[in-house]
C-alpha positions in Angstrom: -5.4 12.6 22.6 -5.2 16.0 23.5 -5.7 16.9 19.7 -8.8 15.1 19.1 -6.8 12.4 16.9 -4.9 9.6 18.5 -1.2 8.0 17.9 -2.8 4.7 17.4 -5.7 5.9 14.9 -3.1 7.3 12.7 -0.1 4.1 13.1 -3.3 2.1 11.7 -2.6 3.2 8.6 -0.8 1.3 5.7 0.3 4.2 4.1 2.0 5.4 7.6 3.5 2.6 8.7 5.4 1.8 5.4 6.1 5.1 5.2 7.5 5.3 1.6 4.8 5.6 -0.3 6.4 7.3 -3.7 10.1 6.4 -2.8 12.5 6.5 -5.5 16.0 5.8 -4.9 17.1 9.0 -6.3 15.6 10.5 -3.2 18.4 9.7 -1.4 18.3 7.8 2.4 15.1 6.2 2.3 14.5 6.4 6.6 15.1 10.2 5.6 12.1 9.8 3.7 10.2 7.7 5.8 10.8 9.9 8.3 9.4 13.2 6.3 6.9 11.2 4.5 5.4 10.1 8.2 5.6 14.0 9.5 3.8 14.7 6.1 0.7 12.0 6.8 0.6 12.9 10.8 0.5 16.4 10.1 -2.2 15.9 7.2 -4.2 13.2 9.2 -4.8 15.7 11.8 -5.6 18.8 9.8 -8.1 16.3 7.9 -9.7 15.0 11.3 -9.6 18.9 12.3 -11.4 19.8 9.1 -14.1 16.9 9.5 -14.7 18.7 13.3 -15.7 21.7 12.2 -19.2 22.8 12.3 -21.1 23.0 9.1 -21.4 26.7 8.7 -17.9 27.5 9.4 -17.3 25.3 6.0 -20.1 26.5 4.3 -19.0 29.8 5.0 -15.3 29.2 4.1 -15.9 27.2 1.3 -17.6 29.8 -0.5 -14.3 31.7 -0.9 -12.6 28.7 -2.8 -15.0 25.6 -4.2 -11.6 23.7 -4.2 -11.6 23.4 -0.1 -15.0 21.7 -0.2 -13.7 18.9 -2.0 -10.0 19.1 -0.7 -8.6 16.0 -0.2 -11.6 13.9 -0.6 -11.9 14.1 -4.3 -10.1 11.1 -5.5 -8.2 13.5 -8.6 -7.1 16.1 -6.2 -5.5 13.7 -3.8 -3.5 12.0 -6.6 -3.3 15.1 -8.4 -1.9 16.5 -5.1 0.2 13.3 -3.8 1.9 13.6 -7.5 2.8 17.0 -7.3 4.3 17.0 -3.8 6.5 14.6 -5.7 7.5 17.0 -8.2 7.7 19.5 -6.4 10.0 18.5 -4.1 12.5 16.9 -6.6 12.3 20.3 -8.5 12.9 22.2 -4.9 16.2 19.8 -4.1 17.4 19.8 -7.7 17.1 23.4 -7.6 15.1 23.6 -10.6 12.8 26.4 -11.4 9.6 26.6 -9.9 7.3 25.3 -13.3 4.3 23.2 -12.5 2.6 23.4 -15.8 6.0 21.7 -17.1 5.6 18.2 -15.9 4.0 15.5 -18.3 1.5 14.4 -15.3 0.4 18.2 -14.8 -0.1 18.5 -18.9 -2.1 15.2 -18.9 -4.4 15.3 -15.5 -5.9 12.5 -16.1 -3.4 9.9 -13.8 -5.2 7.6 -12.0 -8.6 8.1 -14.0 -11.2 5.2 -14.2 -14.9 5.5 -15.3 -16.2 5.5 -12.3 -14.9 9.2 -11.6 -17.4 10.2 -14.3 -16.1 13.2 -15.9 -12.6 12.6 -17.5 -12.5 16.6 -17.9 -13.5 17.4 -14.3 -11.4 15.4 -13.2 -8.5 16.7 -15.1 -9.5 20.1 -13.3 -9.3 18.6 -10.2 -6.4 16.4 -10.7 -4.5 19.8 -12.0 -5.5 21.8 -9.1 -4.6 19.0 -7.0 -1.0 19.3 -8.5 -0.6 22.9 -8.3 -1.4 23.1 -4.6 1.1 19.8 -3.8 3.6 21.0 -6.4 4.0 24.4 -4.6 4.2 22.2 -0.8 6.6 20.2 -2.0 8.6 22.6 -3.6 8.9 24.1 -0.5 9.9 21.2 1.4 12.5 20.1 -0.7 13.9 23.1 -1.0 14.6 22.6 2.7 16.9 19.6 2.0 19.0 20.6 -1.0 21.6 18.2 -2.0 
């Protein structure tokens, strides 16, 4: 634990365990997937835990470049808006399609996953969008990586 974040804290998790979270067949080998998709959530489970450890007025400081980081990944709309443009993104980046974003119906709507509760439907299209953008434009990278 060298890191600050254990093995076994992050093998706890559902999400990491199964490891196909978002799996579609056309994806290809799905232990290829699991594979990635486990890299992904270590790799993002740490940064998180990293982020958490940080002292308050390093964030305050760095958040007042870009409001977005403040909420990051803990704002419910960016995380799906971010988990469904990795998605995208990386079928776009193995298809070889053109880098678009704003072209995918989930990106037009914003509003996937939206209950009540959120409050705001239109904030949280902003932040489901944003969300997108930034997972869109990681996952276009990565599956650029493994063309077909």
């Amino acid at each position: 634990m060298a890191d600050g974040v254990s093995s076994r804290a992050i093998e706890r998790s559902s999400a990491y365990r199964n490891g196909d979270r978002g799996y579609q067949s056309r994806y290809g080998n799905r232990e290829v997937y699991r594979s990635e998709f486990r890299r992904g959530f270590s790799s993002g489970y740490r940064d998180g835990y990293e982020g958490y450890r940080r002292n308050a007025f390093e964030q305050r400081r760095d958040n007042r470049r870009d409001p977005r980081v403040l909420r990051g990944y803990r704002d419910p709309a960016f995380a799906r808006g971010y988990s469904d443009g990795w998605e995208r993104g990386a079928d776009d980046g193995r298809d070889r399609d053109r880098y678009d974003p704003v072209r995918h119906g989930d990106y037009r709507d914003g509003d996937d996953g939206y209950t009540r509760s959120y409050g705001s439907r239109d904030v949280y299209k902003n932040n489901y969008r944003a969300g997108f953008r930034q997972g869109y434009e990681d996952g276009y990278r990565s599956g650029a990586r493994y063309r077909r």
